[in-house]
C-alpha positions in Angstrom: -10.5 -43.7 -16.3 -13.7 -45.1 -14.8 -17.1 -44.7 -17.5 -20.5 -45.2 -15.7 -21.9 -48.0 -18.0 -25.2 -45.6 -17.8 -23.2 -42.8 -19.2 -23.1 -44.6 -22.6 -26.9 -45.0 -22.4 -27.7 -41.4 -21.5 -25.8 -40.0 -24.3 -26.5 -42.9 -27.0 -29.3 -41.2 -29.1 -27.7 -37.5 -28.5 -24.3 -38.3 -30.4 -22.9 -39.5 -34.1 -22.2 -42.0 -35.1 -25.0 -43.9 -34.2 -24.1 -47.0 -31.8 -26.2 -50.2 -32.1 -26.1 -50.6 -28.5 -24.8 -49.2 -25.3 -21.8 -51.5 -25.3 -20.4 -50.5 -28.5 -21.0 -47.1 -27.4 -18.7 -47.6 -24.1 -15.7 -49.2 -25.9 -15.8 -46.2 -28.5 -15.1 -43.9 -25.5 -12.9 -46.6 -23.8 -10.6 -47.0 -26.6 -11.1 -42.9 -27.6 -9.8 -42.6 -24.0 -6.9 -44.5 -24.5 -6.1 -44.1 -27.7 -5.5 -40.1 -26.6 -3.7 -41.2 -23.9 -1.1 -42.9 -25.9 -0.8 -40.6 -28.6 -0.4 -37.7 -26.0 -3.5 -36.1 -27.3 -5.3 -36.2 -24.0 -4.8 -32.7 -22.7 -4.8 -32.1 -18.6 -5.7 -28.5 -17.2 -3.9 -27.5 -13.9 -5.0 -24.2 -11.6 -1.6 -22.5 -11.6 -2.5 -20.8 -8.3 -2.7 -23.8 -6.2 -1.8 -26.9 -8.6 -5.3 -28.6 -8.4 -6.0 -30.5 -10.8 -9.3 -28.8 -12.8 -10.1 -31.3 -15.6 -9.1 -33.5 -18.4 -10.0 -33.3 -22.1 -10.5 -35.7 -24.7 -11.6 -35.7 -28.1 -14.0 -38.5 -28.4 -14.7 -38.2 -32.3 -18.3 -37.8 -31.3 -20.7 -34.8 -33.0 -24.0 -33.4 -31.3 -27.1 -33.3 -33.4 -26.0 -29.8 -34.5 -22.8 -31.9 -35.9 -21.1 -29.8 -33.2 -17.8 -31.8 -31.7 -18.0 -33.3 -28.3 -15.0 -34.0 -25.9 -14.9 -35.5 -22.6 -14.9 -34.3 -19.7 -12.8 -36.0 -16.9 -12.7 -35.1 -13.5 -11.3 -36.9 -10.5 -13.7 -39.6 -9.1 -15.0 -38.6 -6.1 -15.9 -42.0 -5.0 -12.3 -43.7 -5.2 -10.9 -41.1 -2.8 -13.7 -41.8 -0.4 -13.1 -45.3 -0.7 -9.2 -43.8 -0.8 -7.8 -47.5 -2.7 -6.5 -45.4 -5.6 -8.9 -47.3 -7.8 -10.1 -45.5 -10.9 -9.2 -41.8 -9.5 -10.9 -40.5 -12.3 -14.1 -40.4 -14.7 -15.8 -39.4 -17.4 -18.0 -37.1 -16.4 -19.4 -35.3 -19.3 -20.1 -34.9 -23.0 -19.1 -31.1 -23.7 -18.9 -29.3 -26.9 -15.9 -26.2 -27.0 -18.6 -23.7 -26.4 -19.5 -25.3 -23.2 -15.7 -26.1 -22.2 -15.3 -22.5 -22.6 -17.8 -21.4 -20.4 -17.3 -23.8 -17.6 -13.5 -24.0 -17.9 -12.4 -21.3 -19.3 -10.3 -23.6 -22.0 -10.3 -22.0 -25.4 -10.9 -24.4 -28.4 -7.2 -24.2 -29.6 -6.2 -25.7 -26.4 -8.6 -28.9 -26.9 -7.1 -31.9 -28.4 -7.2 -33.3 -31.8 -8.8 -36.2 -33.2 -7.0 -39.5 -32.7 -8.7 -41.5 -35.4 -7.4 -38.7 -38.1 -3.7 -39.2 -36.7 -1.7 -40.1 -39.6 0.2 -43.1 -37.9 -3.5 -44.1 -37.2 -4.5 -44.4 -40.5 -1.3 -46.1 -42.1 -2.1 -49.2 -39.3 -5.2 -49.7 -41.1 -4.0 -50.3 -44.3 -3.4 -54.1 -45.2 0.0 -54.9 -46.8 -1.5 -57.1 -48.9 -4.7 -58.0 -50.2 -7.5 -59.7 -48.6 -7.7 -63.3 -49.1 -10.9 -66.0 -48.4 -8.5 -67.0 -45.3 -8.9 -63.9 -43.9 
C-alpha cells in the first residue's frame, strides 16, 4: 500500500495522538496498515454487479478533533496501472470518519474494522515475561 509521504503532513495536526514529526506519523499508518492486514482486520469492499474493486478500509487507531474515529481509505493507485509494473497498485488515499464512509460508500459502521492495537493477542506480545533489568 503506497502512503504519499505528504499525506502524513497534511493530516499531522488534524489527528490524535499527536505525532512529533511527519515520519512517526507515516510508520503509525504503515504499521496500522499492516498490522490489519495480518490480523485479517483490513476489510475490502467489492461492487457485486460488476466485481470492481470499490475500496479498502482500515482502522488506523487515529481520532479527529471531535475524538471521532478515522479509517483509511484505500483505493487503487492510479499511477502504478499507468506505469502498469504492478508496483504499489494501491494507496492511501484518505482519512475518513464512519459518517463520511457512509455517505461516500455506502459502508455502514458495523462493517468497518476493528482496532488492531486493542486485539487481545496484541496486547499479551507486549507484556515482558520477566522484569526489566539495567541490561535491557
Amino acid at each position: 500500500i503506497y502512503i504519499v509521504k505528504q499525506f502524513a503532513k497534511a493530516w499531522m495536526n488534524y489527528v490524535s495522538p499527536k505525532f512529533n514529526d511527519e515520519a512517526m506519523m507515516y510508520y503509525w499508518l504503515d504499521y496500522s496498515i499492516s498490522m490489519q492486514m495480518i490480523q485479517k482486520y483490513a476489510k475490502t469492499y467489492i461492487n457485486k454487479a460488476d466485481n470492481e474493486f470499490i475500496a479498502a478500509i482500515i482502522n488506523c487507531e487515529l481520532n479527529n478533533k471531535q475524538n471521532e474515529a478515522l479509517y483509511g481509505v484505500i483505493l487503487l493507485n492510479e499511477r502504478a496501472s499507468l506505469r502498469n509494473d504492478g508496483k504499489y497498485p494501491y494507496k492511501l488515499a484518505s482519512l475518513m470518519t464512519k459518517d463520511e464512509i457512509k455517505g461516500k460508500f455506502g459502508i455502514n459502521s458495523s462493517d468497518l474494522p476493528e482496532a488492531s492495537r486493542k486485539h487481545p493477542d496484541f496486547k499479551r506480545q507486549l507484556v515482558i515475561p520477566r522484569g526489566i533489568s539495567d541490561k535491557d
